[in-house]
C-alpha positions in Angstrom: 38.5 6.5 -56.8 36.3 8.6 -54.6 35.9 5.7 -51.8 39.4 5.3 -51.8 39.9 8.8 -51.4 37.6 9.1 -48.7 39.0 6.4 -46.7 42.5 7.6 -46.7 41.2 11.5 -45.6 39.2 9.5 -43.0 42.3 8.4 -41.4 43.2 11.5 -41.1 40.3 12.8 -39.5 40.4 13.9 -35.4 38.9 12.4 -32.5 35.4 11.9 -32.0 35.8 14.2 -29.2 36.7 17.2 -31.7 34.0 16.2 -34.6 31.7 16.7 -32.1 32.6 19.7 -31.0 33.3 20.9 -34.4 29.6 20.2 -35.2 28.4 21.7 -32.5 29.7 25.1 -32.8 29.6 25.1 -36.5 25.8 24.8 -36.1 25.6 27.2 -33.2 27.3 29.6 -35.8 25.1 29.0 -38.5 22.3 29.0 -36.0 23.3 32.9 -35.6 23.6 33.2 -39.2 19.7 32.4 -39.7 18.9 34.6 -36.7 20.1 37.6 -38.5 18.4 36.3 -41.8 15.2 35.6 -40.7 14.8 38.7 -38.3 13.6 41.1 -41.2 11.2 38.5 -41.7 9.5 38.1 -38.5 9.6 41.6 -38.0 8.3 42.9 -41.0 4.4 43.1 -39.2 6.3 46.4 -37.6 8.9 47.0 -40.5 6.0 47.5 -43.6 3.7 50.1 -42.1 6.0 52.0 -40.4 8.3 52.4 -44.0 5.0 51.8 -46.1 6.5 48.9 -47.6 4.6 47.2 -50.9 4.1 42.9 -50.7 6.2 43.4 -53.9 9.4 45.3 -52.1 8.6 43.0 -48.8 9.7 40.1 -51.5 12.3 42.2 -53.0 13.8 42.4 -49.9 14.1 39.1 -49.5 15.3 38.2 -53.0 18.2 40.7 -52.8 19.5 38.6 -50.1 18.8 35.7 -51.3 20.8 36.6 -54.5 24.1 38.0 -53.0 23.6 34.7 -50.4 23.6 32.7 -53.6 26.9 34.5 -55.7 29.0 34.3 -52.2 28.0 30.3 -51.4 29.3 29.5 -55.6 32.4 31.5 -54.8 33.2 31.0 -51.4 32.9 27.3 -52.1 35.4 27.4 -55.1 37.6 29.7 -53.3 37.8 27.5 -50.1 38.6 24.1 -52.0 41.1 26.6 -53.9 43.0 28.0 -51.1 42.4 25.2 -48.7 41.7 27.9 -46.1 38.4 27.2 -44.6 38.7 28.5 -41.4 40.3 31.8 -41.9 36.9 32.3 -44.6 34.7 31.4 -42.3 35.6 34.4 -39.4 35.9 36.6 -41.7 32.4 35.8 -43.0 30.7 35.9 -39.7 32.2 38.9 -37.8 31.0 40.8 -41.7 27.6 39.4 -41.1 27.2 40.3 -38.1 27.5 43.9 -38.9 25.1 43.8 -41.4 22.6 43.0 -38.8 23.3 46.5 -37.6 23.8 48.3 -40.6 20.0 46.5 -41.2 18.8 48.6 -37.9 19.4 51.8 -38.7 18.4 51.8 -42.0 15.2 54.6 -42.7 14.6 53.4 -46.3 13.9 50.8 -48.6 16.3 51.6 -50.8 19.0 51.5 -47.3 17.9 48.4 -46.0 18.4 46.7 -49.7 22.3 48.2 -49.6 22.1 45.9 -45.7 20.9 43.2 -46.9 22.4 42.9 -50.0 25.7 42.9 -48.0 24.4 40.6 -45.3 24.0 38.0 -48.3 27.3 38.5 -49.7 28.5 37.3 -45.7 26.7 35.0 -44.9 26.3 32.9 -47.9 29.6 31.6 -48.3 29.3 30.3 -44.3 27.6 26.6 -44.7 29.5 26.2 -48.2 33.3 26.1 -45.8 30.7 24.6 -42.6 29.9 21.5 -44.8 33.2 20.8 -46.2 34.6 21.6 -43.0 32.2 18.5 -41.5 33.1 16.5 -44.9 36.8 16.4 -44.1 36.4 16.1 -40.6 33.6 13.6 -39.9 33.7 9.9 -40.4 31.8 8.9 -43.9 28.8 6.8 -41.6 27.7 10.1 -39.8 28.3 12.7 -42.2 24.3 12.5 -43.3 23.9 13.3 -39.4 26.1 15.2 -38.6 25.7 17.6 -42.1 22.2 18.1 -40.7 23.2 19.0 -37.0 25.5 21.3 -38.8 23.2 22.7 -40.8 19.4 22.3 -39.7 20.0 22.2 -35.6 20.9 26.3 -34.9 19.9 27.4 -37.8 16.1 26.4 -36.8 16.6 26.2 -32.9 17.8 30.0 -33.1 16.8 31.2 -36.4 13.3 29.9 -36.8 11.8 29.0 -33.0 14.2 31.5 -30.6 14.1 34.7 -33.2 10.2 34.9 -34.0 9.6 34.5 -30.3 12.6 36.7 -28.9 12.4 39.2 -31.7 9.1 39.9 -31.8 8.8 40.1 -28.0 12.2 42.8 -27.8 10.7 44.8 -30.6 7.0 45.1 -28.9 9.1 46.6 -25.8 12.2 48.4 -27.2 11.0 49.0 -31.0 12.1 46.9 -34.1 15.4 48.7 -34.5 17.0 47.7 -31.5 16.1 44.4 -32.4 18.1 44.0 -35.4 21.2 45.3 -32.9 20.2 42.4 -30.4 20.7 39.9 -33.4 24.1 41.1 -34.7 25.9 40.9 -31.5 26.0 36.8 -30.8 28.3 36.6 -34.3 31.4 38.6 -33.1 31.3 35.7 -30.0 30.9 33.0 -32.4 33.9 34.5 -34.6 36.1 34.4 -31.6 35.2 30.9 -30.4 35.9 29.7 -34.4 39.3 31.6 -34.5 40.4 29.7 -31.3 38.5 26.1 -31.7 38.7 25.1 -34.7 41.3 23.8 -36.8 42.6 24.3 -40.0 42.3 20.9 -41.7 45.3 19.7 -44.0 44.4 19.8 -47.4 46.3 20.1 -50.6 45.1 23.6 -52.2 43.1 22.7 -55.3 45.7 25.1 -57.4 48.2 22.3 -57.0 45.7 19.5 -57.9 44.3 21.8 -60.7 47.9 21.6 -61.9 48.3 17.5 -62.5 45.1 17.1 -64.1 42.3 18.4 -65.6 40.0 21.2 -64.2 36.8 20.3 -62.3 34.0 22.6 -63.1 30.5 23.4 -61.9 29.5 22.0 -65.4 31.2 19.1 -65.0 28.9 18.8 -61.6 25.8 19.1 -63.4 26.5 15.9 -65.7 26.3 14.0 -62.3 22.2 13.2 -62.2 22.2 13.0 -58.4 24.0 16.6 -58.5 21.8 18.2 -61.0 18.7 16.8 -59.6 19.9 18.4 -56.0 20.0 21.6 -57.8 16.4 21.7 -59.1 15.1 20.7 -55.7 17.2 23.4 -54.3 15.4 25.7 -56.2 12.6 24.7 -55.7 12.4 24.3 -52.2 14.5 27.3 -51.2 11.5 29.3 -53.3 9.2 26.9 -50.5 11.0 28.4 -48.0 11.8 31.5 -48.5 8.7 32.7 -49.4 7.3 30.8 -46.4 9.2 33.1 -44.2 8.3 36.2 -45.9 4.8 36.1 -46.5 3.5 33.9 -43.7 4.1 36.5 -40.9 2.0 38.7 -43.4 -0.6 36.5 -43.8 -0.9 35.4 -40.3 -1.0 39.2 -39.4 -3.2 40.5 -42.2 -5.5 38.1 -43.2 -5.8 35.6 -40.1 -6.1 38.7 -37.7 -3.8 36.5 -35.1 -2.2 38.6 -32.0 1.5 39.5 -32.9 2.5 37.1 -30.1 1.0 34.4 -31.5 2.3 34.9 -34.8 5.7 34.5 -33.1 5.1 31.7 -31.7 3.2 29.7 -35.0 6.3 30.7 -36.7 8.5 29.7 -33.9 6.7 26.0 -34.1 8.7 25.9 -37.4 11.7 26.1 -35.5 10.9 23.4 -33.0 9.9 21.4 -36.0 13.5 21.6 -37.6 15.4 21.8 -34.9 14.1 18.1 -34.0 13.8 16.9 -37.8 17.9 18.0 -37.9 18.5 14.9 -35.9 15.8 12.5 -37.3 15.5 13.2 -40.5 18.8 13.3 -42.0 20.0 10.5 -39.4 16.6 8.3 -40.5 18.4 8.5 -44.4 21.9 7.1 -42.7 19.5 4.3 -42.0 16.9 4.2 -44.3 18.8 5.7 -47.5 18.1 8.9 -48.5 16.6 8.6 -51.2 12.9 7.4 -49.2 12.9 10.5 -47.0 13.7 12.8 -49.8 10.5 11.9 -51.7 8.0 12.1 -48.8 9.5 14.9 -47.0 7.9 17.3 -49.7 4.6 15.5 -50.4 4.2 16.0 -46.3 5.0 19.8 -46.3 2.2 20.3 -48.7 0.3 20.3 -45.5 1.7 23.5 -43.6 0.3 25.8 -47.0 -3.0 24.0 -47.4 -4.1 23.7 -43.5 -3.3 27.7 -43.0 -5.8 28.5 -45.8 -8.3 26.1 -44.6 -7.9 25.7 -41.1 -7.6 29.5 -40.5 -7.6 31.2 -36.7 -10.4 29.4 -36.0 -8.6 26.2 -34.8 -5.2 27.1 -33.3 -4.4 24.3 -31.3 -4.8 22.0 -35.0 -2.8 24.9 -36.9 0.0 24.5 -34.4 0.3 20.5 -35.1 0.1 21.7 -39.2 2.9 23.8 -38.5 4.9 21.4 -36.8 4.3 18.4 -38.9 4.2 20.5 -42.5 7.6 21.8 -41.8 9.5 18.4 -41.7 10.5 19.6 -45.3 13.5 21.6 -43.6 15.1 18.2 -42.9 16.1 17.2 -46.1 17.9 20.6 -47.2 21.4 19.0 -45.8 20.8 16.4 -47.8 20.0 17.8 -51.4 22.5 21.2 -50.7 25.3 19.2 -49.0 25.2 15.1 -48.4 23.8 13.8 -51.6 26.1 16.3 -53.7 29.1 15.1 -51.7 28.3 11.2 -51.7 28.2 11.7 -55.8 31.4 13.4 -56.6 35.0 13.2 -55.7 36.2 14.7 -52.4 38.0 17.4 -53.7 35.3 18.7 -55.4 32.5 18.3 -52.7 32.6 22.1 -51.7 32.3 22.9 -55.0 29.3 20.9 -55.8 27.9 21.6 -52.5 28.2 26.3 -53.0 26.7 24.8 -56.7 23.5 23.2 -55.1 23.0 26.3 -52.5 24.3 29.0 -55.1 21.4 27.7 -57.6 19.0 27.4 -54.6 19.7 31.0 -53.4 20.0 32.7 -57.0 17.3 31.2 -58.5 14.4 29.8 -55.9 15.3 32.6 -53.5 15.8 35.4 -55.5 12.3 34.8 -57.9 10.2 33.0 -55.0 9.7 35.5 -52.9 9.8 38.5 -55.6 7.2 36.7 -57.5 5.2 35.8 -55.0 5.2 39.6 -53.1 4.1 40.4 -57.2 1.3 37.9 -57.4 0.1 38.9 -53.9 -0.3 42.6 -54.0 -2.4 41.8 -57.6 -4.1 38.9 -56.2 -3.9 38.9 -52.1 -1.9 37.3 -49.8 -3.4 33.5 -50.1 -1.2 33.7 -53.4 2.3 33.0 -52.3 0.3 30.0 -50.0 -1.0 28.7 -53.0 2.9 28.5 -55.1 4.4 27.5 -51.8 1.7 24.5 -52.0 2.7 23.9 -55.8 6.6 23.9 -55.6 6.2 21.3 -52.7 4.4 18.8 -55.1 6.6 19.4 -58.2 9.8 18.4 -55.6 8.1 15.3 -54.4 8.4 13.9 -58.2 11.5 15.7 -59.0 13.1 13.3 -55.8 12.0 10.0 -57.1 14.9 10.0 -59.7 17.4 10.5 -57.4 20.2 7.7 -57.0 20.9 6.2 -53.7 24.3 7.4 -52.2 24.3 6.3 -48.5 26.9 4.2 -47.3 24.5 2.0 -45.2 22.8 0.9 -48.6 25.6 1.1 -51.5 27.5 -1.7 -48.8 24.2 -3.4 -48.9 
């Protein structure tokens, strides 16, 4: 029922001309959506002294977010597969994230920037959610694992992770960290605009009506699906991977490594480069090589990026670079467990839901405990801690993926 489902939306789909397009500017949009997310982040070596921030709040922070990210991707999902209004949820989403980003910059207290980012989550969480389904009704079935990782993984690590450490951190040396934050906010209200005249509403059949003539869908009716549920744990875990990556290695390289502030920017901006290139290759190697392969050594390799930073140290830059770069290739695979597998194992009409299910669990539970834990573990233990569970939640997710069931249409024809 689902392949025959999928092939009559696919005949429905645009031109190639506009799925491109549609990719492209739905993962220039997400791109800003990480550069806003991750800016705290990679400023937080000027942030923490200057508001005498605690390891434990600098993970609070981050969990806060990662919380309200998590509620808003469950709900936005549902509500876009509900309403069959994807486009009109997604503006609103990013011109409200985008003032968060200034809301952030102007905040004078911990307790202020919590209330920003607590907000900025609820806004930008239910953006790739609507982006992903957007692609899945759009994009023919034999690109979607490519094109659901251009979508997803492209800006989101060209901008957020390899253009934001390096910009950011450059902009707040000169101007000071708060203008910085204003700097990031403003590219959203441009993307909101080009969405709003681009992009177009796809013709769907509000789930209401379906909800009517049958029996109701539900998130626990997702979970029975083993390639759904299994998504979910390795959202969890790997979100807590990442996450906590992003708040405590700008720390460490600061604090413990003694690096220059520039050069943290620019070991953290390798991450980028390293996603922004495994958004092609990785997801488009699982169109070819299935994906359940590159699911299973994409974590064993990212054990790397924790290990090599606590025993390579500053020591041997040029070699931590290549760590960074090849440890990271992790990223590559989040498409695929938050959006393409999820998708591939369920009905159409229920892939948003599913897919705001994977990244919802991801968010509320690896995002919001990861880094709150680990900022917890670190001030009682120091700051090779949250290396150490980065380098333990990469292994557990290597085994977690060999149970997965193969869903890519290459293969299941084969």
């Amino acid at each position: 029922m689902a392949t025959t489902s999928m092939a009559a939306n696919g005949a429905a789909r645009q031109s190639a001309g506009y799925q491109m397009m549609l990719v492209g500017l739905l993962a220039l949009n997400f791109g800003i959506v990480f550069f806003d997310r991750n800016s705290l982040n990679f400023l937080m070596p000027f942030v923490q002294p200057e508001l005498g921030l605690t390891n434990t709040q600098v993970g609070v922070l981050a969990s806060v977010l990662s919380g309200t990210w998590s509620v808003a991707a469950l709900l936005m999902g549902w509500l876009s597969d509900t309403l069959g209004k994807r486009k009109v949820l997604l503006v609103a989403s990013t011109l409200l994230f985008s003032a968060c980003s200034f809301l952030t910059g102007i905040a004078g207290t911990f307790v202020m920037l919590i209330a920003a980012r607590a907000l900025m989550g609820v806004a930008e969480g239910g953006v790739m959610p609507i982006s992903h389904a957007l692609i899945a009704d759009e994009v023919d079935p034999e690109r979607r694992g490519l094109a659901q990782g251009v979508g997803q993984n492209f800006g989101s690590n060209l901008l957020g992770s390899f253009v934001a450490p390096v910009a950011l951190v450059a902009f707040a040396t000169w101007f000071g960290w708060r203008h910085a934050f204003f700097l990031a906010g403003a590219p959203g209200l441009i993307s909101a605009l080009l969405i709003l005249w681009l992009v177009k509403e796809p013709k769907l059949t509000p789930k209401k009506a379906q909800v009517a003539s049958g029996p109701r869908y539900t998130a626990l009716d997702g979970l029975k699906e083993r390639n759904v549920l299994l998504c979910v744990l390795l959202s969890v875990l790997l979100v807590a991977y990442l996450v906590t990556c992003w708040a405590f290695m700008p720390l460490y390289l600061d604090q413990v490594l003694h690096v220059s502030k520039d050069t943290n920017g620019w070991l953290m901006g390798t991450l980028g480069i390293s996603a922004t290139i495994g958004s092609f290759a990785v997801p488009g190697l699982s169109d070819r090589i299935g994906r359940r392969p590159v699911m299973i050594a994409a974590p064993f390799i990212s054990i790397l990026l924790p290990l090599g930073v606590l025993y390579l140290g500053a020591g041997s830059l040029p070699l931590l670079f290549v760590i960074f770069f090849v440890g990271w290739c992790v990223n590559g695979i989040f498409p695929l467990f938050m959006a393409t597998v999820p998708s591939e194992s369920v009905a159409p009409g229920n892939a948003a839901l599913v897919m705001g299910l994977s990244m919802g669990a991801g968010e509320a539970l690896g995002g919001v405990f990861g880094p709150m834990i680990s900022g917890w573990v670190a001030d009682a233990h120091g700051l090779t801690a949250p290396l150490w569970i980065m380098t333990g939640l990469a292994f557990v997710s290597g085994f977690i993926a060999m149970g997965l069931r193969e869903t890519a249409p290459s293969k299941r024809r084969g």
